[in-house]
N, C-alpha and C positions, 0 to 999 in steps of 0.2 A: 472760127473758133467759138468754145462755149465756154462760158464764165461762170463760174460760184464759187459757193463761199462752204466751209466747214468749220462748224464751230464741236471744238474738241473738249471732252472734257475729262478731265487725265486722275490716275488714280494718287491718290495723297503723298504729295513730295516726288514725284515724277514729270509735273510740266516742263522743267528743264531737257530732262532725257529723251521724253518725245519730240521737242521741238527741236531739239540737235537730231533726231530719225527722222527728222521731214524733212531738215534741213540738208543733209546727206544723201537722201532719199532725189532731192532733183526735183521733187515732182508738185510743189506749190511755191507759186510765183512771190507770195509776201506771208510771213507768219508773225503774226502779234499775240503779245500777252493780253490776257481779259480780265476784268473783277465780273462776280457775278457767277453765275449758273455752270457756265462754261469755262475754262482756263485758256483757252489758246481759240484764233479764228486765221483760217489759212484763205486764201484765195488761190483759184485755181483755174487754169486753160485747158481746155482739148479741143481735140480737133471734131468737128460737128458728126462725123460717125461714131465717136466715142460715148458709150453708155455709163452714163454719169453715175449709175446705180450698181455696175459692176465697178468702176472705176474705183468707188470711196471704199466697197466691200473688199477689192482686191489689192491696195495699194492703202488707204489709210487705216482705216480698220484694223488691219491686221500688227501694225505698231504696236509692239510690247507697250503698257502702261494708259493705252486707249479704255476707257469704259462706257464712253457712251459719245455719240458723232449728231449733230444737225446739221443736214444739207441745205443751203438754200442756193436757189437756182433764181439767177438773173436775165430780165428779158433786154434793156436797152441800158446803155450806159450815159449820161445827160453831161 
């Protein structure tokens, strides 16, 4: 499996609505609220033939109230 993270950051007065679409969605394992730059950071598995850059474009992204996504991608977990 491959792990990261997306930090979501949602359009004014809709972090709630997206994180209930991620959350319905199935498809990140933890979502938190954020202060700061970003509103929401999800963590996320696949399975290591899974392209991480179709992934967030075809499955987060596209979440009504999304305007702007940073992926970050993890090498070991400690």
């Amino acid at each position: 499996m491959q792990t990261f993270f997306v930090q979501i950051k949602c359009a004014l007065g809709r972090t709630y609505e997206v994180a209930s679409a991620l959350a319905e969605a199935e498809i990140a394992s933890e979502i938190y609220s954020t202060a700061g730059e970003f509103d929401i950071l999800s963590k996320f598995y696949v399975e290591r033939d899974v392209d991480i850059g179709h992934f967030v474009g075809q499955k987060v992204q596209t979440i009504p109230g999304i305007v702007d996504t940073r992926t970050i991608i993890t090498f070991k977990a400690f």
